[in-house]
C-alpha positions in Angstrom: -31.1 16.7 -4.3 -29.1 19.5 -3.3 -30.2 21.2 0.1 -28.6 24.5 0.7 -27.3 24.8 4.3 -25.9 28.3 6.2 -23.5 28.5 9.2 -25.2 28.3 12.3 -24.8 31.8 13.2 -23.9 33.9 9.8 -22.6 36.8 11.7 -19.3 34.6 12.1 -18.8 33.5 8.0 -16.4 36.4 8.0 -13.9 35.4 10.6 -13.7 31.6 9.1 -10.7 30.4 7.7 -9.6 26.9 6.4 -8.6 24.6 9.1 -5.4 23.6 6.5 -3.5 26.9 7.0 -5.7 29.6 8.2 -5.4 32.1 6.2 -7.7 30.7 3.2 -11.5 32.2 2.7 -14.1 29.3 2.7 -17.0 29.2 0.2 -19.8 28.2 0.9 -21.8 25.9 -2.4 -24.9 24.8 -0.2 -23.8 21.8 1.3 -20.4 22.4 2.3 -17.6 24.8 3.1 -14.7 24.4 0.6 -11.2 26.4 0.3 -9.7 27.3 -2.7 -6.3 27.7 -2.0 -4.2 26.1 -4.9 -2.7 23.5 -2.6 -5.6 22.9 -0.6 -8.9 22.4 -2.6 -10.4 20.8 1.0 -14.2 20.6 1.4 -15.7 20.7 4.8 -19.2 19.0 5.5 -22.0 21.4 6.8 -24.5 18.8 8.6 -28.1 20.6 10.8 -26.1 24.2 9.8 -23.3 23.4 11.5 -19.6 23.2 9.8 -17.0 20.3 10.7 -14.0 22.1 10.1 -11.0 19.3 10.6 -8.3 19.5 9.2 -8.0 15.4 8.6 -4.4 15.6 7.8 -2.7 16.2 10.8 -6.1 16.2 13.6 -6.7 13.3 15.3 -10.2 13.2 14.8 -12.0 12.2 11.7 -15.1 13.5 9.8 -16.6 9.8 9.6 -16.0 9.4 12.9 -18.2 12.8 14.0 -20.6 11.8 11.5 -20.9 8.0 13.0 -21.2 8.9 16.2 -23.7 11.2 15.4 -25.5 8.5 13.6 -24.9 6.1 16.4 -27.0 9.0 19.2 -29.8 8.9 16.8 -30.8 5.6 15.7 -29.9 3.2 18.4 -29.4 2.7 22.0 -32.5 4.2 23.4 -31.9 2.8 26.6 -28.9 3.9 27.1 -29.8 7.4 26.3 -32.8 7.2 28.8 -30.6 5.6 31.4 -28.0 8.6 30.8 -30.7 10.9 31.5 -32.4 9.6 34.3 -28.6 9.4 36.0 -28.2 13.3 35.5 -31.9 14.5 36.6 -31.1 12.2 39.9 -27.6 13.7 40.3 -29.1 16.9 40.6 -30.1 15.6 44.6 -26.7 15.1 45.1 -23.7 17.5 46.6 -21.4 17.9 44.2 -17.3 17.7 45.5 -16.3 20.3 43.4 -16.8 24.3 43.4 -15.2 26.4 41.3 -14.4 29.5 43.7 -13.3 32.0 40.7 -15.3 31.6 37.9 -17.9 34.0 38.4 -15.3 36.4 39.5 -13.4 36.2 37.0 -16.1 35.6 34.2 -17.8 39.2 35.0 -14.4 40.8 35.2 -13.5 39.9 31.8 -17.3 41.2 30.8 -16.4 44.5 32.5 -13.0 44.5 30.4 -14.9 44.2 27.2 -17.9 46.8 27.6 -14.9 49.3 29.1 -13.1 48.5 26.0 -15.3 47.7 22.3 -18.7 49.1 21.9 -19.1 45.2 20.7 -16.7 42.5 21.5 -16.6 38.7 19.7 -15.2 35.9 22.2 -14.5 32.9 21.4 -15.3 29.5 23.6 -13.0 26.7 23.6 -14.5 23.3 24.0 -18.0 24.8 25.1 -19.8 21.3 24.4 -23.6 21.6 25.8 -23.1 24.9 27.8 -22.0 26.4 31.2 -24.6 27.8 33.1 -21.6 29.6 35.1 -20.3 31.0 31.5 -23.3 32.1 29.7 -24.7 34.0 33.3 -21.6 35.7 33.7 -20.2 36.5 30.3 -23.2 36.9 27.4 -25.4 40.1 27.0 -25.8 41.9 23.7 -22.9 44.1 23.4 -20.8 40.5 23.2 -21.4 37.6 20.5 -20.1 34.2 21.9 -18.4 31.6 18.8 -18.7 28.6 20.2 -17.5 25.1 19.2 -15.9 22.0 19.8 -15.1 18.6 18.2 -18.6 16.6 19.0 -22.1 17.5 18.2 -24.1 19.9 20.9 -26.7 22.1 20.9 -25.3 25.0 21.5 -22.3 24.8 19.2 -21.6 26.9 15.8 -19.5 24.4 14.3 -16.5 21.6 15.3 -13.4 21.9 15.3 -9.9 21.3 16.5 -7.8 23.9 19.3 -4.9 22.9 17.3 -5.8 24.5 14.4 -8.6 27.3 15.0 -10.4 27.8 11.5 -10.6 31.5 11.8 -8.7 34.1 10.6 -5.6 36.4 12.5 -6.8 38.3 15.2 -10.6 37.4 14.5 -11.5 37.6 18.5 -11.7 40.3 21.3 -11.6 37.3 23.8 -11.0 33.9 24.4 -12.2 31.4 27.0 -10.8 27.4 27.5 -12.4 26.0 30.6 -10.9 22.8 31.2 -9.5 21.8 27.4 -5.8 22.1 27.5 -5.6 19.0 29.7 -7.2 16.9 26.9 -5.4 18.0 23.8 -2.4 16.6 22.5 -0.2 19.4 22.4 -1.2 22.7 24.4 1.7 24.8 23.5 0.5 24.7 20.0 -3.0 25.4 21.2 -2.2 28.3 22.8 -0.3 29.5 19.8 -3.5 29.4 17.8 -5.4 31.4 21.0 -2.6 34.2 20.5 -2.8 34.0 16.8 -6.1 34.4 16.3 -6.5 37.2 19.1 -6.8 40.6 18.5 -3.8 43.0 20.0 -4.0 43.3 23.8 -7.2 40.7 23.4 -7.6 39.0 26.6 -7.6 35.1 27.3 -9.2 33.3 30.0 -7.8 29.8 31.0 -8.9 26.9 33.8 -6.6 24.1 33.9 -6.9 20.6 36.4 -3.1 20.8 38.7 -4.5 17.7 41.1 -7.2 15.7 39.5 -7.3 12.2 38.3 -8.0 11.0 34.8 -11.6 11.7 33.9 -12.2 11.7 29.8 -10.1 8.3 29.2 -7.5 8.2 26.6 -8.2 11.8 26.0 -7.0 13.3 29.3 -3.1 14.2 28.4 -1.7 16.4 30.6 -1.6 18.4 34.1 -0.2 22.0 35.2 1.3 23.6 37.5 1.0 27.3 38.3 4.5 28.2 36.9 3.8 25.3 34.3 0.1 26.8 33.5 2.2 30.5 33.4 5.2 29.0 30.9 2.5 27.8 28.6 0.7 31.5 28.2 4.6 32.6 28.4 3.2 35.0 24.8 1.1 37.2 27.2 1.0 39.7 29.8 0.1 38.6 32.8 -3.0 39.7 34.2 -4.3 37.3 37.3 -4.0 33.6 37.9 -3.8 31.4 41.2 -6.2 28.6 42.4 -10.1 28.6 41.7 -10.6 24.9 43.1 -8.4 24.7 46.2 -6.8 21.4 48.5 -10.4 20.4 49.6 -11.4 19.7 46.7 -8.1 17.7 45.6 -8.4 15.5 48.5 -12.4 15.1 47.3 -11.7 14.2 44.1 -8.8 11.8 45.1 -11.1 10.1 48.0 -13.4 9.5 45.3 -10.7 8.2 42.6 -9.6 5.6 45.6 -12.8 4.1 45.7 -13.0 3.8 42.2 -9.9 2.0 42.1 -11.2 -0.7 43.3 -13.4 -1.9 41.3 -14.9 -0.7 37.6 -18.5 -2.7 38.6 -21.7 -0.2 38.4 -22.5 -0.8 42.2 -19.0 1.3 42.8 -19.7 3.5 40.2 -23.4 4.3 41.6 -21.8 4.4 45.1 -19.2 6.8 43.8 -21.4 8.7 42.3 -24.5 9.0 44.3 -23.4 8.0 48.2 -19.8 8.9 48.5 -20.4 12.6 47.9 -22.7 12.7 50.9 -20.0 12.3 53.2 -16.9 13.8 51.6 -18.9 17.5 49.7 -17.9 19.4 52.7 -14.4 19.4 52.0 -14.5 22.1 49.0 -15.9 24.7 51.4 -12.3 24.3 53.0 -11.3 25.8 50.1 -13.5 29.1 50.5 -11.2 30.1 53.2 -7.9 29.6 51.8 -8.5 29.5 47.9 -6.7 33.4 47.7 -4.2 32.2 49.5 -0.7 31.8 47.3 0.1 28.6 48.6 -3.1 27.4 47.8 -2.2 27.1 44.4 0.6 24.5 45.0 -2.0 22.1 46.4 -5.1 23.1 43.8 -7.5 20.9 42.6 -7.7 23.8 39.5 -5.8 26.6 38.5 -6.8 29.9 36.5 -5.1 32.3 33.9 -5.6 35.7 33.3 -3.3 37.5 30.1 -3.1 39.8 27.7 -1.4 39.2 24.3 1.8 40.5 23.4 4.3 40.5 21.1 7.0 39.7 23.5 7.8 36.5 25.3 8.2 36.3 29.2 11.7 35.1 29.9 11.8 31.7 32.1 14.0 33.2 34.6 11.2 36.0 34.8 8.9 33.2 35.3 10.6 31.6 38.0 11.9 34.8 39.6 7.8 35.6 39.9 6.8 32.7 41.5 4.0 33.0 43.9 3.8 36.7 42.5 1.6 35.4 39.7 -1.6 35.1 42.7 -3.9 38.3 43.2 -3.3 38.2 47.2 0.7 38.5 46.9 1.4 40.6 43.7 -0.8 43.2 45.8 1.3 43.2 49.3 4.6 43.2 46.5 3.0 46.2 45.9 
């Protein structure tokens, strides 16, 4: 039997695109989306309303593997589940070792940007899994629509997908945020090129990126950034703002902790790591409070930031280099 299944959110069935090249309409015939395109004739499951839009070709994720994972969370390992849970609600009761300094900041200036600009602005969220509190507090409010997705299951998601090819359509978006997703992608550069493709003229991206932080999603952590690195990737827009949200305190947190775990992959460490060692070492982010704005701040950062514009042009590398430092809010102002 045929059961006939929207989008999540059918405010957004205009802006989709097939994942195979982009540029394709999808159609929707009740159970899936399908393209139409002579070359492509792909169809895309549609499972609880929400689309998995892969492009199984080139991505290196699979439907059946989304779908047996899925399948896996629902019908088995009940203890494992509870046992998840219970370790979150008691985290809660612990300092954390990280703060993100900037987010807020920077989440409520792009806001302002957007009501200044559009009577009603679309942003899209990179990789927004189950929710930031920090994000939705700072960012949503009825003159903007949030698109969110990303390549597992989640609540709040409209549909999955892959960064490297983004199923919507050329400049679809007024905005786009990626909070810590470029590090676990294969190939950012090409990511990016899909932010800029798929963004409106002058739309504005907003970027966080790990500099100093150990591995922490497995084989799917890839890659690190400098601030001049973090500015040759965006090297399509204007520059707007970047420098360090999560300064040297936090680094040395996160690599106190990392020693620890080094030494042995037991669950004693892991619960000592988790649940004792932050009582001694939380401290050391609020280091960071005082010297966060700082330029050099950035060369030691737990987590960097980007602020742009798109543009048609290309910032030269020696322009990039020349600038150094003079990317930072604090020195681009006394330059001034």
């Amino acid at each position: 039997m045929l059961v006939e299944q929207d989008v999540k959110d059918s405010r957004i069935c205009s802006l989709l695109a097939c994942p195979c090249d982009r540029k394709e309409a999808l159609l929707n015939d009740g159970e899936s989306l399908y393209c139409e395109g002579i070359d492509c004739r792909q169809r895309f499951p549609i499972v609880d309303h929400i689309p998995i839009l892969i492009n199984e070709r080139t991505s290196l994720f699979r439907v059946r593997d989304i779908l047996g994972k899925t399948a896996i969370q629902s019908t088995g390992r009940v203890w494992q589940d509870q046992l998840r849970q219970a370790g979150k609600r008691l985290v809660r009761y612990v300092p954390t070792i990280g703060a993100n300094w900037k987010a807020k900041r920077n989440l409520r200036r792009l806001r302002q940007l957007l009501l200044e600009e559009h009577d009603h602005a679309i942003v899209l969220i990179i990789g927004s899994g189950e929710g930031d509190q920090t994000l939705e507090a700072n960012l949503e409010c009825p003159e903007v629509t949030l698109v969110r997705f990303d390549v597992y299951f989640a609540p709040e998601i409209d549909m999955i997908a892959d960064s490297h090819e983004l199923p919507f359509k050329d400049q679809s978006f007024d905005a786009i945020v990626c909070q810590s997703v470029l590090e676990h992608v294969i190939d950012p550069d090409r990511c990016v090129k899909e932010i800029h493709r798929t963004l409106k003229a002058d739309g504005i991206v907003y970027a966080e990126v790990p500099f100093i932080q150990q591995v922490h999603a497995k084989a799917y952590d890839f890659t690190r950034f400098t601030l001049g690195g973090l500015r040759r990737l965006f090297r399509d827009f204007e520059l707007v703002d970047a420098g360090a949200e999560g300064g040297p305190g936090m680094a040395l947190a996160w690599s106190i902790t990392w020693l620890f775990r080094s030494l042995s992959a037991s669950l004693a460490m892991e619960v000592f790591t988790y649940f004792v060692l932050p009582l001694f070492i939380f401290w050391l982010k609020y280091i960071d409070y005082f010297i966060v704005e700082s330029p050099q701040a950035a060369d030691a950062a737990s987590e960097l930031y980007f602020f742009g514009r798109r543009s048609e042009s290309v910032t030269p590398d020696r322009q990039i280099v020349a600038e150094y430092w003079m990317n930072t809010k604090n020195d681009r102002s006394r330059a001034s």
